[in-house]
C-alpha positions as CSV (number, residue, x, y, z in Angstrom):
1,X,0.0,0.0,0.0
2,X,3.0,2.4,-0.1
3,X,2.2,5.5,-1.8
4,X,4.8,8.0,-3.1
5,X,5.2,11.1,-0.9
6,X,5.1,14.7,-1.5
7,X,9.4,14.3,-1.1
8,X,9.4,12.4,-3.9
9,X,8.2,14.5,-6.8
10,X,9.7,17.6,-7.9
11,X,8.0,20.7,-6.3
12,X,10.2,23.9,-7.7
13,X,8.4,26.4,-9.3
14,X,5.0,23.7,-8.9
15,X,2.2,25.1,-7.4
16,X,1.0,21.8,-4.9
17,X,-2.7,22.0,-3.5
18,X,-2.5,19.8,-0.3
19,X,-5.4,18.4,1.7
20,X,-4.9,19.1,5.2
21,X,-6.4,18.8,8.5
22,X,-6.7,21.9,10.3
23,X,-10.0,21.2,11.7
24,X,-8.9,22.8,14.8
25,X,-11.0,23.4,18.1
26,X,-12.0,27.3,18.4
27,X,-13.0,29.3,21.2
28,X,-16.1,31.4,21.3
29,X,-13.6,34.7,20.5
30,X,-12.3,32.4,17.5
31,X,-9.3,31.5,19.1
32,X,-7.4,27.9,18.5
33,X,-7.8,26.2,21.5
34,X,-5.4,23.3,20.8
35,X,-2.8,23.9,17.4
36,X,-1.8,20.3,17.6
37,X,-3.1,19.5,14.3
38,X,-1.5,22.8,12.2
39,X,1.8,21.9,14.0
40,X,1.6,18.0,12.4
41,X,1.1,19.3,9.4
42,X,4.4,21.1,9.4
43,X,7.2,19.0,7.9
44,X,5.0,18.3,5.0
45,X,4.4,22.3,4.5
46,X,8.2,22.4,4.7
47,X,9.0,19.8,2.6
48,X,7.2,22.2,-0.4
49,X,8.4,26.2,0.7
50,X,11.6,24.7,1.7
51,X,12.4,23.7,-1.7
52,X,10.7,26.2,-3.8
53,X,7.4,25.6,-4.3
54,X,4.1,27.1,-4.1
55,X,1.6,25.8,-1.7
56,X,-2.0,25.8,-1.7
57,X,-4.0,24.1,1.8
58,X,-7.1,23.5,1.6
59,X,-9.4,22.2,5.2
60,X,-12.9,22.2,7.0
61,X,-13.2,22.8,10.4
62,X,-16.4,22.5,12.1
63,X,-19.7,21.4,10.5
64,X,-21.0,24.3,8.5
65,X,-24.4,24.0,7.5
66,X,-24.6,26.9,4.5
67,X,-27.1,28.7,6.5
68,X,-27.1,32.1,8.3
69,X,-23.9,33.5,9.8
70,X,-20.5,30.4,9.6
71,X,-18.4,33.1,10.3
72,X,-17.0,31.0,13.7
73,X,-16.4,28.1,11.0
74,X,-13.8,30.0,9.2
75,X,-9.9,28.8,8.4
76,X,-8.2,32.6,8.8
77,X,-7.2,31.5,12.2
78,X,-5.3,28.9,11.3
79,X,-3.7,31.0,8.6
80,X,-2.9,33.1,11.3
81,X,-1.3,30.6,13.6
82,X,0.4,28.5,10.9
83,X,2.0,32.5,9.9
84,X,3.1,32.6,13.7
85,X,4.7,28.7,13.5
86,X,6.4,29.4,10.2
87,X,7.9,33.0,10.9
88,X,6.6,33.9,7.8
89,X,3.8,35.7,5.7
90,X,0.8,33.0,5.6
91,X,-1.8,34.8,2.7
92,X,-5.8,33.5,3.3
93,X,-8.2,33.6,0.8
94,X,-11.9,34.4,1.8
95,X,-13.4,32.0,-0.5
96,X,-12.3,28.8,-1.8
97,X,-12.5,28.5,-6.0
98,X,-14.0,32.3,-6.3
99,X,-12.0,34.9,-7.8
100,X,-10.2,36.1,-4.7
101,X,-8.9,32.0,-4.2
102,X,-8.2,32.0,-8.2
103,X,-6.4,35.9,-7.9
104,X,-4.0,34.9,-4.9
105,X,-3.3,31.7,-6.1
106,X,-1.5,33.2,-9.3
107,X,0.1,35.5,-7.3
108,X,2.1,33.5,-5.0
109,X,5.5,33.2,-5.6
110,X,8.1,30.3,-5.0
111,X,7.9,29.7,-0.8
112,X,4.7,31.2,0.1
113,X,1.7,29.6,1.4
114,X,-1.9,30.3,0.8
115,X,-4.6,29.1,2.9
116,X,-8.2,28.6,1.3
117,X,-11.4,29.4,3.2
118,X,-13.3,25.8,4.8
119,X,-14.3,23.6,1.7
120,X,-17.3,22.9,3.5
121,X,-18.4,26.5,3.1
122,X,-19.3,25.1,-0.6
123,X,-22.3,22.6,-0.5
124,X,-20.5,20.2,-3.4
125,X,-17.5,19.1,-1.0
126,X,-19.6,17.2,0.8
127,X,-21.6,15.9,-2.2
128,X,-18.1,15.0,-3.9
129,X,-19.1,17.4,-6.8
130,X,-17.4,17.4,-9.7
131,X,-17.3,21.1,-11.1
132,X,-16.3,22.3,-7.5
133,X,-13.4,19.9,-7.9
134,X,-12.7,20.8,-11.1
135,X,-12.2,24.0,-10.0
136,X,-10.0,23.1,-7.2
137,X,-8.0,20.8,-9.3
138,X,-7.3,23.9,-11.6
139,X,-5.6,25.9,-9.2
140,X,-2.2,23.4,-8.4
141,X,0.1,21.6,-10.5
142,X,0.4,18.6,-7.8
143,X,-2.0,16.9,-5.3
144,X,-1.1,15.9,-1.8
145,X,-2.6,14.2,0.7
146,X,-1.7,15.0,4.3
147,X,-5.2,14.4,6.3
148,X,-5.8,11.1,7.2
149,X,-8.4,12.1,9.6
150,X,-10.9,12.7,6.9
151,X,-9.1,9.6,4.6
152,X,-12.5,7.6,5.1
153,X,-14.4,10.0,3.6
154,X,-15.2,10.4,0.4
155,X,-15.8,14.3,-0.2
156,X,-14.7,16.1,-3.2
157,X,-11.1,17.7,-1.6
158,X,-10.3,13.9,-1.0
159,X,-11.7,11.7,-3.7
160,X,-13.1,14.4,-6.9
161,X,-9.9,16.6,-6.8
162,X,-7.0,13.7,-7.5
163,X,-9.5,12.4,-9.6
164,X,-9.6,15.5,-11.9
165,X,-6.0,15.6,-11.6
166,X,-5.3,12.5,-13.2
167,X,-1.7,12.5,-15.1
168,X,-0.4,14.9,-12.3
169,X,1.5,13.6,-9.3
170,X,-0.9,12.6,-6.6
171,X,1.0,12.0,-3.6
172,X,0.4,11.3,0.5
173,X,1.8,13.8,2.9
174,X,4.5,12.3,5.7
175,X,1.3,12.1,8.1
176,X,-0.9,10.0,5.7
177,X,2.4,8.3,5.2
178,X,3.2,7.2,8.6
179,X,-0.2,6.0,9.6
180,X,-0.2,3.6,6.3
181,X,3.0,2.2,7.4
182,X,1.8,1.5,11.1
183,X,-2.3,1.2,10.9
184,X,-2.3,-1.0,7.5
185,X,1.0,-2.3,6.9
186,X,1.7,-3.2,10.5
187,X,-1.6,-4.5,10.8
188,X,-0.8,-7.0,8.3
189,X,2.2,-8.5,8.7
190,X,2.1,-7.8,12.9
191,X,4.9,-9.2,14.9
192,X,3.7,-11.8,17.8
193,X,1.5,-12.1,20.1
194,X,-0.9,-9.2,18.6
195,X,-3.1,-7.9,21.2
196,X,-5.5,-5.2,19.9
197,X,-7.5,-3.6,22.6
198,X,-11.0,-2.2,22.1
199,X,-13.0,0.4,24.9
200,X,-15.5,3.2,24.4
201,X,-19.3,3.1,24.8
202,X,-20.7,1.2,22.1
203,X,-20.4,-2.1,20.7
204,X,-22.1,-0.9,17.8
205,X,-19.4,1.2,17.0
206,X,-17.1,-1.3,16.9
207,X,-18.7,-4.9,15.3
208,X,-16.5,-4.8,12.5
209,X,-13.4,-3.8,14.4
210,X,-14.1,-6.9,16.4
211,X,-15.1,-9.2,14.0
212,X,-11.8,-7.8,11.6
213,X,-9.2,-7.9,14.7
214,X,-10.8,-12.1,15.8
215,X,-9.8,-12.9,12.8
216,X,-5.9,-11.4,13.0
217,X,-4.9,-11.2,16.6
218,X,-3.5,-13.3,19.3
219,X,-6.3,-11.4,22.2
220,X,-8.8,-9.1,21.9
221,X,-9.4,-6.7,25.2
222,X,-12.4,-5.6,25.5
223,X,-13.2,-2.4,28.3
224,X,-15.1,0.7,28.5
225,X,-18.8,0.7,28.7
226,X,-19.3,-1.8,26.2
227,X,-18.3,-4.4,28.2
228,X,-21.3,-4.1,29.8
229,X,-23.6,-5.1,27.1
230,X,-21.1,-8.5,27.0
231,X,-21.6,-8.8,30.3
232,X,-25.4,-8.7,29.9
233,X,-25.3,-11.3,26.8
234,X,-23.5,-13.7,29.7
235,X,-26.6,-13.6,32.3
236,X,-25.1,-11.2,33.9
237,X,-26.2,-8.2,36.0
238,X,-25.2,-4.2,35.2
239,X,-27.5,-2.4,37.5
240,X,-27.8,1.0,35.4
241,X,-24.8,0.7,33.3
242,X,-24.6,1.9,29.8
243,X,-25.4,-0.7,27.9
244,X,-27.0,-1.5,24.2
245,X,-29.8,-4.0,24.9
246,X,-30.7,-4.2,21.0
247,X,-26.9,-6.1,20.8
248,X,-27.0,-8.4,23.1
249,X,-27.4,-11.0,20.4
250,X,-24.9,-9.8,19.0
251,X,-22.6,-9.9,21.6
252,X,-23.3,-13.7,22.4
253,X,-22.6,-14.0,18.5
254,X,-19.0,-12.3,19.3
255,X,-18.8,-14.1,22.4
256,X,-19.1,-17.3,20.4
257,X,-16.8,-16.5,17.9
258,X,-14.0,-15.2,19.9
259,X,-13.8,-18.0,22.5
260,X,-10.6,-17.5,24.2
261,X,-9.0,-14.6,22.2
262,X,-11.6,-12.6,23.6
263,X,-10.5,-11.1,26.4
264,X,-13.2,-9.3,29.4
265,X,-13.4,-7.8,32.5
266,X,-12.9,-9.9,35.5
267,X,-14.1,-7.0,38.1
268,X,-16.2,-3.6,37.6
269,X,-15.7,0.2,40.0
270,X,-18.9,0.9,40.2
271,X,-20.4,4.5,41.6
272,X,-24.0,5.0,42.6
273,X,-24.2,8.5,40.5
274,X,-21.9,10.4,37.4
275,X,-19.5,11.8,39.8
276,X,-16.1,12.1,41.5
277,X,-17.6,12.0,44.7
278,X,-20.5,9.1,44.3
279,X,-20.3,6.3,46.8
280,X,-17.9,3.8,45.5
281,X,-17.2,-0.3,45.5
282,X,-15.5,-2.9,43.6
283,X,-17.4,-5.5,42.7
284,X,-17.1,-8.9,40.0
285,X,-18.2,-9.0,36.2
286,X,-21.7,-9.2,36.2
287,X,-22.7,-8.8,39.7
288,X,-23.0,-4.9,39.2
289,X,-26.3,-3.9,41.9
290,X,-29.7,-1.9,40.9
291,X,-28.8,1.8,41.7
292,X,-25.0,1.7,40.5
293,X,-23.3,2.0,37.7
294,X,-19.8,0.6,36.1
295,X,-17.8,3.6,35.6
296,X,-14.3,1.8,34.7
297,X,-12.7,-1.9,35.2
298,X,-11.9,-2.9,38.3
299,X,-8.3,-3.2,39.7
300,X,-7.8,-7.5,39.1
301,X,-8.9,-6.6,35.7
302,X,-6.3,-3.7,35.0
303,X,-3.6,-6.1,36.4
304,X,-4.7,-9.0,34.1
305,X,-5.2,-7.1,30.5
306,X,-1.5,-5.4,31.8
307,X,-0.4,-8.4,31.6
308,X,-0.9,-9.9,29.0
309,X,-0.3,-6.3,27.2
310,X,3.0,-6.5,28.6
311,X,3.6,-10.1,26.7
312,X,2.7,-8.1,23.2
313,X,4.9,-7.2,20.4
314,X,1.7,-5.4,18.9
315,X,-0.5,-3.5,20.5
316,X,-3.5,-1.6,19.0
317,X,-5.8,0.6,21.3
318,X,-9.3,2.2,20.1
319,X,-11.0,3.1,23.4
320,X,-10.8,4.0,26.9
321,X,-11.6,1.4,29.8
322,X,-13.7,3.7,32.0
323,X,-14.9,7.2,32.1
324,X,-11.0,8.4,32.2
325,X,-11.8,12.2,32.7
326,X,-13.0,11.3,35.9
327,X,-10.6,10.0,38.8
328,X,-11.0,7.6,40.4
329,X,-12.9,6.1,37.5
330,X,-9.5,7.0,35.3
331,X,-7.4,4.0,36.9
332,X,-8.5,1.6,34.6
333,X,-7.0,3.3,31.7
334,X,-3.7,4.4,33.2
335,X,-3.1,1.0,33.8
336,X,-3.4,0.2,30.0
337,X,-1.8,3.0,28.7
338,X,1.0,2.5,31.3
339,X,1.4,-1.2,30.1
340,X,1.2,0.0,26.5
341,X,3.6,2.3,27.6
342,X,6.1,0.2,28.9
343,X,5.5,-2.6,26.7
344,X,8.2,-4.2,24.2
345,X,6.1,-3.9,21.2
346,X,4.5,-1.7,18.5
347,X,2.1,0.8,19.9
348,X,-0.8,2.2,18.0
349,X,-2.8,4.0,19.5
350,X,-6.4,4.6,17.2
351,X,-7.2,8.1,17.5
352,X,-10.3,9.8,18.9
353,X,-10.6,9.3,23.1
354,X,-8.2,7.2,23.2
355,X,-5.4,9.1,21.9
356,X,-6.7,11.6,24.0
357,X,-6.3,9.5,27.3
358,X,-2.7,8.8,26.5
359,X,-2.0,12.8,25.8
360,X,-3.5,13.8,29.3
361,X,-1.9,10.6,30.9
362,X,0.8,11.6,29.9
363,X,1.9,8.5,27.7
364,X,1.8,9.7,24.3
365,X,6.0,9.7,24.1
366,X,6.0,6.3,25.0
367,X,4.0,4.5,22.3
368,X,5.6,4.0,18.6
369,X,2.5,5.9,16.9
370,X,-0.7,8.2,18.0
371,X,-2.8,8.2,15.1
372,X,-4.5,11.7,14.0
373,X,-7.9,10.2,12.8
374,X,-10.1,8.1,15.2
375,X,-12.8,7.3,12.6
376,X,-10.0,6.6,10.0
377,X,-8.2,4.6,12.1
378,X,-11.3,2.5,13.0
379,X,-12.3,2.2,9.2
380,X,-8.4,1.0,9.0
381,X,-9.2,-1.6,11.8
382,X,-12.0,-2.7,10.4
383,X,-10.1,-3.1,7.1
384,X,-11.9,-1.1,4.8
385,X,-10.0,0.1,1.8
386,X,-9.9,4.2,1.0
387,X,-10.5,5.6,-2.5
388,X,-9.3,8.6,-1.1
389,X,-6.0,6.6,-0.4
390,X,-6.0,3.9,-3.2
391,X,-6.2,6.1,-6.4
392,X,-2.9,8.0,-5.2
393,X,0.6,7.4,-7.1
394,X,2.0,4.1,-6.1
395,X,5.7,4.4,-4.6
């Protein structure tokens, strides 16, 4: 699946239009919150003004609906803040194919940087239309890929634009780049045993994750609030847990399928109400009382999934164990991330809350890869294939 890279075409005098992912969180004054995402973007940035060549980003941020005022949707303060990060003059162009896009883009010279305004400001991004991408695709000599968060979808900056640049170089940006390498190729050629280990609140979310992951790893861990629903398809009792009653079948089918390589809790912290200062007990899977609630694994389960985490030479992670932005209930997940953390093996963690538990844990410089896209990494997982990803020059 190795794609070429935006260092390995020619980008002097080229004008490169690059999908990235500056979907940034704002405050209410419009301020960026958390720059994370502009900063990853960097070395591919550089790897096109460094070497002479025009660039072109293109984004959304937020969900614009085309209606009334999407002012608090715009991309001129990331412009601003990717100025601030590069020392240097970052233009913005209020519109995204109108005149003012089409005047600035002709006027950049070698080195400069031009940020469009959100594509989803225009209703055919979304609809993967063809004339806005046309448009688009008009504007660069090159097409790169650097947003894997939004590689799963099939709107017209990811999919339409390379499409109406066919016989141009189409290339993946070092951030698409390095989660191919780890989330697919890893994935399919893992070094043993391959634990992959799956939290959060719905087993819904995650069927095919499971049913992909059965089928290619050693263990499957299973925490978080699902668990409670497997708990449930076992006879067992949850008291007022979250759980998905409408999946219990499925979760017997799981069960069935997974035998021993599905891995759950053996004990459940339970609180009698959503707070840090609720009455607390430990009690065993499936023996959760009426009037409380399982708010993270207990502490014989965190010992035994560290364990066997510990054992791994792979280790995927989509999910916290517990509600993690609340201590005590955050135990749970330390516990994994500080096995995954201290683990001999190839870390991935899958984006979205999880990512986000090893950041505020303080773990994230201890696993081999965070990824940037939790609904693209699951869609990896789950082993779909991208066309956003798959009609881009092979390396």
């Amino acid at each position: 699946m190795a794609k070429k890279t935006i260092d390995d075409v020619t980008v002097a005098d080229k004008t490169v239009l690059m999908r990235v992912d500056f979907n940034v969180p704002l405050d209410d004054q419009c301020e960026i919150t958390d720059d994370r995402r502009i900063r990853m973007a960097l070395p591919s940035i550089k790897s096109v003004i460094d070497r002479g060549g025009k660039l072109i980003l293109m984004s959304h941020l937020g969900r614009p609906k085309g209606q009334g005022d999407d002012s608090k949707y715009s991309l001129a303060p990331t412009a601003k803040r990717l100025g601030e990060l590069l020392g240097s003059t970052v233009h913005f162009a209020a519109d995204t194919v109108g005149e003012e896009a089409h005047k600035q883009a002709a006027a950049l010279s070698a080195g400069e940087v031009l940020v469009l305004e959100n594509v989803r400001f225009n209703a055919g991004e979304q609809k993967g239309d063809a004339e806005f991408a046309g448009k688009l695709a008009a504007l660069a000599d090159i097409y790169c890929n650097d947003a894997f968060g939004t590689c799963h979808r099939t709107d017209a900056s990811m999919v339409a634009v390379p499409e109406a640049m066919t016989g141009k170089p189409r290339v993946v940006g070092h951030l698409v780049s390095k989660e191919i390498a780890y989330l697919s190729d890893a994935i399919r050629s893992p070094e043993r045993p391959f634990v992959a280990i799956l939290g959060g609140a719905k087993v819904s979310d995650k069927i095919n994750v499971i049913n992909n992951l059965l089928g290619i790893c050693d263990k499957v861990i299973i925490g978080g609030a699902m668990a409670y629903t497997f708990s449930l398809a076992q006879g067992g009792k949850v008291g007022g847990s979250l759980v998905e009653k409408d999946k219990v079948e499925l979760a017997k089918e799981l069960l069935a399928k997974g035998g021993d390589k599905l891995m759950l809790p053996v004990d459940t912290h339970c609180g009698d109400a959503f707070n840090s200062d609720c009455n607390k007990q430990v009690v065993k899977a499936g023996e959760i009382p009426d009037g409380w609630e399982g708010f993270d694994i207990g502490p014989e389960t965190a010992e035994l999934f560290a364990k066997t985490i510990l054992d791994a030479k792979t280790v995927v992670w989509n999910g916290p164990m517990g509600v993690f932005e609340m201590p005590p209930f955050d135990a749970g997940t330390r516990r994994v991330a500080e096995a995954v953390a201290d683990s001999d093996s190839t870390s991935i963690i899958g984006g979205g809350d999880s990512a986000a538990a090893v950041e505020i844990l303080g773990f994230a410089d201890r696993v081999s890869h965070v990824s940037t896209g939790g609904g693209a990494s699951l869609s990896m997982l789950e082993g779909q294939s991208f066309p956003a990803v798959d009609l881009l020059d092979e390396a």
